[in-house]
C-alpha positions as CSV (number, residue, x, y, z in Angstrom):
1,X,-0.2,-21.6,15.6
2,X,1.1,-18.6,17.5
3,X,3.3,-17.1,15.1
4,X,0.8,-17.9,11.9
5,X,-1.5,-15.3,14.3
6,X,1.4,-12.8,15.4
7,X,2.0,-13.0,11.2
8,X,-1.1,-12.0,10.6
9,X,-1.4,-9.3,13.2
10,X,1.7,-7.8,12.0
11,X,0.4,-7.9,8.4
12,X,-2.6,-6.2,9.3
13,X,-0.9,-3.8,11.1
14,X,1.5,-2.8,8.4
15,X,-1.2,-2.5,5.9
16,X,-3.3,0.0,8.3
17,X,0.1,2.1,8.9
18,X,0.3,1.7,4.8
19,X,-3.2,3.4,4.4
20,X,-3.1,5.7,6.5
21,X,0.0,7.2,5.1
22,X,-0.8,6.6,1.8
23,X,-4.0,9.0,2.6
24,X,-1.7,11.7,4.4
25,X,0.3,12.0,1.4
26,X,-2.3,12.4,-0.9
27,X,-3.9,15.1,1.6
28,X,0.0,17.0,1.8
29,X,2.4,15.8,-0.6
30,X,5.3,16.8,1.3
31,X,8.9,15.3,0.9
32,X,8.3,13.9,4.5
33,X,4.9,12.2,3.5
34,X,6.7,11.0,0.6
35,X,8.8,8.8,2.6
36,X,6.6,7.4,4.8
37,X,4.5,6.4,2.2
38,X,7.3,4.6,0.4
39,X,8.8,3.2,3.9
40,X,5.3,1.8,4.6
41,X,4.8,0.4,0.8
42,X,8.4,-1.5,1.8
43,X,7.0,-3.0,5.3
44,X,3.8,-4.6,3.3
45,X,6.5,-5.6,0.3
46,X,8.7,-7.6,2.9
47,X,6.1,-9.2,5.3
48,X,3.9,-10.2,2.2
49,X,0.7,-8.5,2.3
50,X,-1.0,-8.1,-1.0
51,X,-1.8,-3.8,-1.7
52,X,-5.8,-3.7,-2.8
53,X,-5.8,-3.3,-6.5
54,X,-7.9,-0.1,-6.5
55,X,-4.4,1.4,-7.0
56,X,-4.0,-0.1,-10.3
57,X,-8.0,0.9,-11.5
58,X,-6.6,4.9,-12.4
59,X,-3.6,3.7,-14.7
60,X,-5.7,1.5,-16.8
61,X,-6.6,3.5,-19.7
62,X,-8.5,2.4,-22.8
63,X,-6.6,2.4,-26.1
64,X,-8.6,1.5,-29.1
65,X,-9.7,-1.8,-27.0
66,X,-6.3,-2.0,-25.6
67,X,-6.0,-1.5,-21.7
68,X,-2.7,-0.5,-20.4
């Protein structure tokens, strides 16, 4: 039971740290920014925490009924 809770912490964790850099990149796209952004993206990829979809909502365009 402990480690399904320290999981779980540390997942919550990441994603915060994933947000927060996510917003100081958009704010100053700087090289720097850049990389934390992607290094925080990584941390969520290998502990398993699902990124919200609101990401996905600004590529989906519509194509003559077609969503890409």
């Amino acid at each position: 039971m402990t480690f399904e809770k320290d999981l779980q912490t540390r997942k919550s964790d990441t994603l915060k740290l994933y947000q927060l850099a996510k917003a100081e990149y958009l704010q100053n796209r700087t090289a720097e920014n850049w990389r934390n952004f992607c290094d925080r993206k990584t941390d969520c990829m290998r502990l398993g925490v699902r990124i919200q979809q609101e990401e996905r909502l600004f590529r989906r365009f519509d194509f003559g009924g077609l969503l890409y």
